[in-house]
SEDO-617127 format. One record per atom (N, C-alpha, C): residue number from 1; chain; atom name; x, y, z. Coordinates in steps of 0.2 Angstrom, whole numbers, plus 5000, padded with zeros to 4 digits. Each point is the difference from the previous one (the first is absolute). Example, Ala and Ser with C-alpha at 12.3 -4.5 7.8 and 13.67 -1.06 7.14 Angstrom:
# residues 2
   i ch at    x    y    z
   1  A  N 5066 4972 5039
   1  A CA 4996 5006 5000
   1  A  C 5004 5006 5000
   2  A  N 4998 5005 4996
   2  A CA 5004 5006 5001
   2  A  C 4996 5005 5003
//
This chain:
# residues 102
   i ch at    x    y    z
   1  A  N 4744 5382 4976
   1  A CA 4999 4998 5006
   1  A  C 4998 4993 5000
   2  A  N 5002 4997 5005
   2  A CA 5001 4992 5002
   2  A  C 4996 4998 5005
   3  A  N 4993 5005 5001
   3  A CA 4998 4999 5008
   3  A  C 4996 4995 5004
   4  A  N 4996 4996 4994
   4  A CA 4998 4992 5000
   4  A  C 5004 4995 5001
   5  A  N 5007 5001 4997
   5  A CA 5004 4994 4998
   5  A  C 5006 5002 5008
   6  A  N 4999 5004 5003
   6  A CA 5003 5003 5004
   6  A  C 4996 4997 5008
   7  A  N 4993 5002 4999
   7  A CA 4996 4998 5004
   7  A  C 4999 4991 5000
   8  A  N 5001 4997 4997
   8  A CA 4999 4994 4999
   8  A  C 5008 4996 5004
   9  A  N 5005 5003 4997
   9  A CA 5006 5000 5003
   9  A  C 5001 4999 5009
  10  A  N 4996 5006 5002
  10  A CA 4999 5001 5006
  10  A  C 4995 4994 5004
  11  A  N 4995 4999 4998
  11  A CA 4994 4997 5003
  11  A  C 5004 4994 5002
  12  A  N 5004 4998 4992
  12  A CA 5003 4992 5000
  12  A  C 5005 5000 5005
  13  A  N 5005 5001 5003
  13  A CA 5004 5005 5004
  13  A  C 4997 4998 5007
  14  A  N 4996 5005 4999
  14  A CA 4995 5000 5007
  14  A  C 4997 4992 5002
  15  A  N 4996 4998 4996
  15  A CA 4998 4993 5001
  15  A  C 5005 4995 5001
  16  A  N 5006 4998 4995
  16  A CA 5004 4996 5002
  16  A  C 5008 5002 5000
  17  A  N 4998 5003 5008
  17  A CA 5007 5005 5003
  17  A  C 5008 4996 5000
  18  A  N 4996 4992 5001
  18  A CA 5008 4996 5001
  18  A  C 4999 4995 4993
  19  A  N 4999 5003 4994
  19  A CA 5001 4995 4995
  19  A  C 4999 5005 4995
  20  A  N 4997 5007 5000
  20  A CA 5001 5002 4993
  20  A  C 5009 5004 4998
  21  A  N 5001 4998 4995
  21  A CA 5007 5001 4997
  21  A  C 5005 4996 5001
  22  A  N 4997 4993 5005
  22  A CA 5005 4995 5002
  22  A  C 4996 4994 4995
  23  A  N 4993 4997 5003
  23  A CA 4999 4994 4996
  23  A  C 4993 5006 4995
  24  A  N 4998 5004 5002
  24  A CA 4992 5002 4994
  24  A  C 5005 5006 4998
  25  A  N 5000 4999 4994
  25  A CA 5003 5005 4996
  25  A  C 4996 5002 4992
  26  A  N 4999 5008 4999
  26  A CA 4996 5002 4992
  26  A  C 5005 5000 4996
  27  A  N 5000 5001 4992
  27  A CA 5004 5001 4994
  27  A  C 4993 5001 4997
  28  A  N 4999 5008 5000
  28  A CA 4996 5003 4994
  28  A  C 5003 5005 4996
  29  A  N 4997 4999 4994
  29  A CA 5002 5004 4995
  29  A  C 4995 5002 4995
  30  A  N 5001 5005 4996
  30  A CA 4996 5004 4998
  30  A  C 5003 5002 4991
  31  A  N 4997 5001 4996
  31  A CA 5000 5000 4992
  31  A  C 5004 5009 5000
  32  A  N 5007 5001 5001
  32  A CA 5003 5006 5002
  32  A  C 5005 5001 4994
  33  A  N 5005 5005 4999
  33  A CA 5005 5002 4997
  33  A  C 5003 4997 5003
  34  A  N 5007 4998 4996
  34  A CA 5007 5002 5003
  34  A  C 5003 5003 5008
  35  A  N 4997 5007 4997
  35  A CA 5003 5004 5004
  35  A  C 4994 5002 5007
  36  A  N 4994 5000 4997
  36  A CA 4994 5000 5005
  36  A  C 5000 4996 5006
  37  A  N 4997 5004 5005
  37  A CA 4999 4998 5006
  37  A  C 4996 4997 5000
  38  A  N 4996 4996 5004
  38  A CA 4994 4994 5001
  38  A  C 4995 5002 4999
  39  A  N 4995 4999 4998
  39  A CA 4993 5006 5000
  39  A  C 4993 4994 5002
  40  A  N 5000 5000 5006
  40  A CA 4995 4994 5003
  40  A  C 4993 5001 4993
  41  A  N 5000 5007 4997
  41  A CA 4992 4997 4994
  41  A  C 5002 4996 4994
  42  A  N 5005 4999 4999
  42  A CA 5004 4995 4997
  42  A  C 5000 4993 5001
  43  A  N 5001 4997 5004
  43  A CA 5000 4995 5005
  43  A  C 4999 4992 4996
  44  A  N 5005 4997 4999
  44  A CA 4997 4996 4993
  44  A  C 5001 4991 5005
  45  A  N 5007 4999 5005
  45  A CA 4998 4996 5002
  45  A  C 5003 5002 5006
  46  A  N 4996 4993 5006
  46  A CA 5004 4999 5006
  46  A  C 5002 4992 5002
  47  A  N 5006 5002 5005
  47  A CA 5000 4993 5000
  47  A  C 5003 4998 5010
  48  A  N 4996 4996 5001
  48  A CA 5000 4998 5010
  48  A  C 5003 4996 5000
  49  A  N 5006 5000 5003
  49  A CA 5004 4995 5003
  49  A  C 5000 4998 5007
  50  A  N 4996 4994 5002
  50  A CA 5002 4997 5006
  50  A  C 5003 4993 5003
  51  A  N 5003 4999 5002
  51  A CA 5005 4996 5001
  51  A  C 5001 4997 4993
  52  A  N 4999 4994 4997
  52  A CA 5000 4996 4996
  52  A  C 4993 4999 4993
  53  A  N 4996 5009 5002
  53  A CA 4997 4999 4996
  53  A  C 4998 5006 4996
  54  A  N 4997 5003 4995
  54  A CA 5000 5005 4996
  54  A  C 4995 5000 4996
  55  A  N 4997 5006 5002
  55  A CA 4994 5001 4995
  55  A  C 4998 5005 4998
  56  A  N 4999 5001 4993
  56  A CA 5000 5003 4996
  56  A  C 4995 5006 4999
  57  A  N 4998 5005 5000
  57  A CA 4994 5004 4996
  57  A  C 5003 5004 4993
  58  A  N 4996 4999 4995
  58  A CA 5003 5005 4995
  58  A  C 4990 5004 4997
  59  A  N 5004 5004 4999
  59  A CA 4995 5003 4996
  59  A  C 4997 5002 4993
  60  A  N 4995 4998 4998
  60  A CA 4997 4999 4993
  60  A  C 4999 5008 4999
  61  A  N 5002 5003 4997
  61  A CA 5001 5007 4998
  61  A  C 4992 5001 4995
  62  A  N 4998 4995 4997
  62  A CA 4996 5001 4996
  62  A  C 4993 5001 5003
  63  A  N 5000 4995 5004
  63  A CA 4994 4998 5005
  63  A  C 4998 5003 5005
  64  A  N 5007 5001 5003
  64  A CA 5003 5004 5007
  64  A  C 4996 4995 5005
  65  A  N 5005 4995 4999
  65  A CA 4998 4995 5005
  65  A  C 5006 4997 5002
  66  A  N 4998 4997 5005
  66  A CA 5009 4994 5002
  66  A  C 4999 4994 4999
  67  A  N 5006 4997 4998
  67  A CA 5001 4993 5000
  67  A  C 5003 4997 5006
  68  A  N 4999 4994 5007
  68  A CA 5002 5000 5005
  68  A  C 5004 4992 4999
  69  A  N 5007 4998 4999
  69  A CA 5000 4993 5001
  69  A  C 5007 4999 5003
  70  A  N 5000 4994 5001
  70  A CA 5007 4996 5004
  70  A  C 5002 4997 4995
  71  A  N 5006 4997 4999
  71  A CA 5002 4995 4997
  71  A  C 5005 4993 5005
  72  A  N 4998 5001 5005
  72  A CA 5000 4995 5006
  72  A  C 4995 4998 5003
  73  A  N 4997 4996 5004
  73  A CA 4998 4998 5005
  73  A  C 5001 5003 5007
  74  A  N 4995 5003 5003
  74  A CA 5002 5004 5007
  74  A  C 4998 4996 5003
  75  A  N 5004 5001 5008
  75  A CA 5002 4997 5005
  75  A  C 4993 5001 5004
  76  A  N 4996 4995 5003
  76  A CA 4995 5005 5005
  76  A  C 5000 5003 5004
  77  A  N 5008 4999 5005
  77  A CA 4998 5004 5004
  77  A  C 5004 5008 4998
  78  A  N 5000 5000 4992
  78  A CA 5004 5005 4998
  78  A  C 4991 5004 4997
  79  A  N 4996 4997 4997
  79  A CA 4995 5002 4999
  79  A  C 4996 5007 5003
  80  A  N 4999 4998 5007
  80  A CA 4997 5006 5004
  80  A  C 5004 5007 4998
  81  A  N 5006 4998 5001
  81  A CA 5003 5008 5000
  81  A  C 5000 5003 4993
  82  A  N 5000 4995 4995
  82  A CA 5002 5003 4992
  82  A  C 4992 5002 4999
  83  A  N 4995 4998 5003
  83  A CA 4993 5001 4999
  83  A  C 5001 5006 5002
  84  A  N 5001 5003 5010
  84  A CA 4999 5008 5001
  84  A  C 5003 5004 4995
  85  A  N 5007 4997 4998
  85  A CA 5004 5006 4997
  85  A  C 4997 5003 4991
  86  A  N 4997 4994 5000
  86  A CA 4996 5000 4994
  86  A  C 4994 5006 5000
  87  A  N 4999 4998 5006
  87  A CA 4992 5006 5001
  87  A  C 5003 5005 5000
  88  A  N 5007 5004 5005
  88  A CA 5004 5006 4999
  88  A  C 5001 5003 4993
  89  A  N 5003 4997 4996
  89  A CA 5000 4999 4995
  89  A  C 4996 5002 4995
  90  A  N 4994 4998 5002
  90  A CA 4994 5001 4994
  90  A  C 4998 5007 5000
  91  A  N 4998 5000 5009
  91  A CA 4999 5005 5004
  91  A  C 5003 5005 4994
  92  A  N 5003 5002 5001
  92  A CA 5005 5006 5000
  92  A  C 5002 5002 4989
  93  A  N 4998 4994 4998
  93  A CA 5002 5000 4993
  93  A  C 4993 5001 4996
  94  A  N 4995 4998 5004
  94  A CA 4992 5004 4999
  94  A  C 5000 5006 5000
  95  A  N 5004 5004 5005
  95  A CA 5002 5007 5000
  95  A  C 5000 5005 4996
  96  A  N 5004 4996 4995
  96  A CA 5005 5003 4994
  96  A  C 4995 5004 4994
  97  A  N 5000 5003 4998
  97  A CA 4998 5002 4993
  97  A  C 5005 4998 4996
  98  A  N 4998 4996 4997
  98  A CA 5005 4996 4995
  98  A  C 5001 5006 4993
  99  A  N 5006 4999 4996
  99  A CA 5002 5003 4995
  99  A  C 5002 4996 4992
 100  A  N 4997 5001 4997
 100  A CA 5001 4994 4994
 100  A  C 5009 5002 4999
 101  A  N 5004 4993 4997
 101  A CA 5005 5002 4997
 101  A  C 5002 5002 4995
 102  A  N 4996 5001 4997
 102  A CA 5000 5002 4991
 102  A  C 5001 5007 5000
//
Protein backbone atom coordinates (compact mmCIF):
# COMPACT_ATOMS: atom_id res chain seq x y z
CA UNK A 1 0.00 0.00 0.00
CA UNK A 2 0.91 3.47 -1.30
CA UNK A 3 -1.12 5.57 1.25
CA UNK A 4 1.63 8.44 1.98
CA UNK A 5 2.57 8.65 -1.48
CA UNK A 6 -1.23 8.62 -2.23
CA UNK A 7 -2.04 11.14 0.31
CA UNK A 8 0.71 13.48 -0.76
CA UNK A 9 -0.67 13.10 -4.41
CA UNK A 10 -3.88 14.40 -3.07
CA UNK A 11 -2.80 17.38 -0.88
CA UNK A 12 -0.68 18.59 -4.07
CA UNK A 13 -3.80 18.30 -6.19
CA UNK A 14 -5.74 20.05 -3.64
CA UNK A 15 -3.44 22.93 -3.16
CA UNK A 16 -2.52 23.54 -6.76
CA UNK A 17 -5.99 22.64 -8.44
CA UNK A 18 -5.06 24.67 -11.74
CA UNK A 19 -1.35 23.70 -12.23
CA UNK A 20 -0.79 20.30 -10.60
CA UNK A 21 -0.28 17.71 -13.70
CA UNK A 22 -0.14 20.76 -16.10
CA UNK A 23 2.97 22.98 -14.80
CA UNK A 24 3.84 21.09 -11.03
CA UNK A 25 4.34 17.65 -11.87
CA UNK A 26 6.25 14.28 -9.40
CA UNK A 27 8.58 11.32 -10.93
CA UNK A 28 9.22 9.16 -7.99
CA UNK A 29 10.75 6.06 -7.90
CA UNK A 30 11.63 3.45 -5.61
CA UNK A 31 14.66 0.59 -5.60
CA UNK A 32 11.85 -2.24 -7.07
CA UNK A 33 11.83 -5.50 -9.35
CA UNK A 34 11.15 -5.64 -12.82
CA UNK A 35 8.02 -6.85 -12.30
CA UNK A 36 7.14 -5.21 -8.61
CA UNK A 37 4.88 -2.69 -7.97
CA UNK A 38 6.03 0.73 -6.25
CA UNK A 39 6.56 0.23 -2.63
CA UNK A 40 6.66 3.83 -1.06
CA UNK A 41 9.32 2.13 1.98
CA UNK A 42 11.59 1.86 -0.89
CA UNK A 43 11.46 5.25 -2.11
CA UNK A 44 15.00 6.10 -3.42
CA UNK A 45 14.37 9.22 -5.41
CA UNK A 46 11.92 12.27 -6.31
CA UNK A 47 11.82 14.60 -8.73
CA UNK A 48 9.39 18.17 -8.94
CA UNK A 49 8.77 19.69 -12.01
CA UNK A 50 7.65 23.31 -12.18
CA UNK A 51 7.50 25.20 -15.15
CA UNK A 52 11.21 25.38 -16.09
CA UNK A 53 12.60 24.21 -13.01
CA UNK A 54 13.35 20.72 -11.09
CA UNK A 55 14.22 19.60 -8.13
CA UNK A 56 15.63 16.79 -6.90
CA UNK A 57 15.31 14.72 -3.54
CA UNK A 58 17.25 11.34 -3.49
CA UNK A 59 17.70 9.27 -0.72
CA UNK A 60 20.97 8.22 1.19
CA UNK A 61 19.77 4.65 2.19
CA UNK A 62 22.82 4.33 4.44
CA UNK A 63 22.04 7.33 6.60
CA UNK A 64 18.47 7.53 5.73
CA UNK A 65 18.71 11.00 4.90
CA UNK A 66 17.83 13.08 1.75
CA UNK A 67 19.82 14.77 -0.68
CA UNK A 68 17.79 18.15 -1.86
CA UNK A 69 19.25 19.94 -5.23
CA UNK A 70 18.53 21.82 -8.51
CA UNK A 71 20.71 21.93 -11.22
CA UNK A 72 19.18 25.30 -12.47
CA UNK A 73 18.57 28.45 -11.08
CA UNK A 74 14.91 29.16 -10.02
CA UNK A 75 12.67 31.86 -11.05
CA UNK A 76 11.35 33.90 -7.80
CA UNK A 77 8.31 34.09 -8.48
CA UNK A 78 8.46 30.42 -9.13
CA UNK A 79 10.14 29.97 -5.50
CA UNK A 80 7.04 30.47 -3.34
CA UNK A 81 5.22 27.50 -4.81
CA UNK A 82 8.24 25.01 -5.27
CA UNK A 83 8.81 26.01 -1.41
CA UNK A 84 4.89 24.88 -0.38
CA UNK A 85 5.17 21.90 -2.47
CA UNK A 86 8.33 21.13 -0.94
CA UNK A 87 6.76 21.20 2.71
CA UNK A 88 3.72 18.64 1.06
CA UNK A 89 6.38 16.68 0.16
CA UNK A 90 8.36 16.33 3.20
CA UNK A 91 5.31 16.29 5.02
CA UNK A 92 4.06 13.21 3.86
CA UNK A 93 7.67 11.29 3.06
CA UNK A 94 8.47 11.71 7.10
CA UNK A 95 5.54 9.59 7.20
CA UNK A 96 7.05 6.60 5.74
CA UNK A 97 8.85 3.80 7.58
CA UNK A 98 11.62 3.54 5.21
CA UNK A 99 12.88 -0.10 4.12
CA UNK A 100 16.52 -0.61 3.38
CA UNK A 101 17.12 -1.93 -0.40
CA UNK A 102 19.58 -4.68 0.30
Amino acid sequence: MNKNIEAMVAELEREFPDSYNKELYLLIHAYVGVDDEFQEELFSNLFMHYKTSVIGISRDFENNSFDINTDILIEQEDLAILAKAMSIVAKHLSKINFKSHL
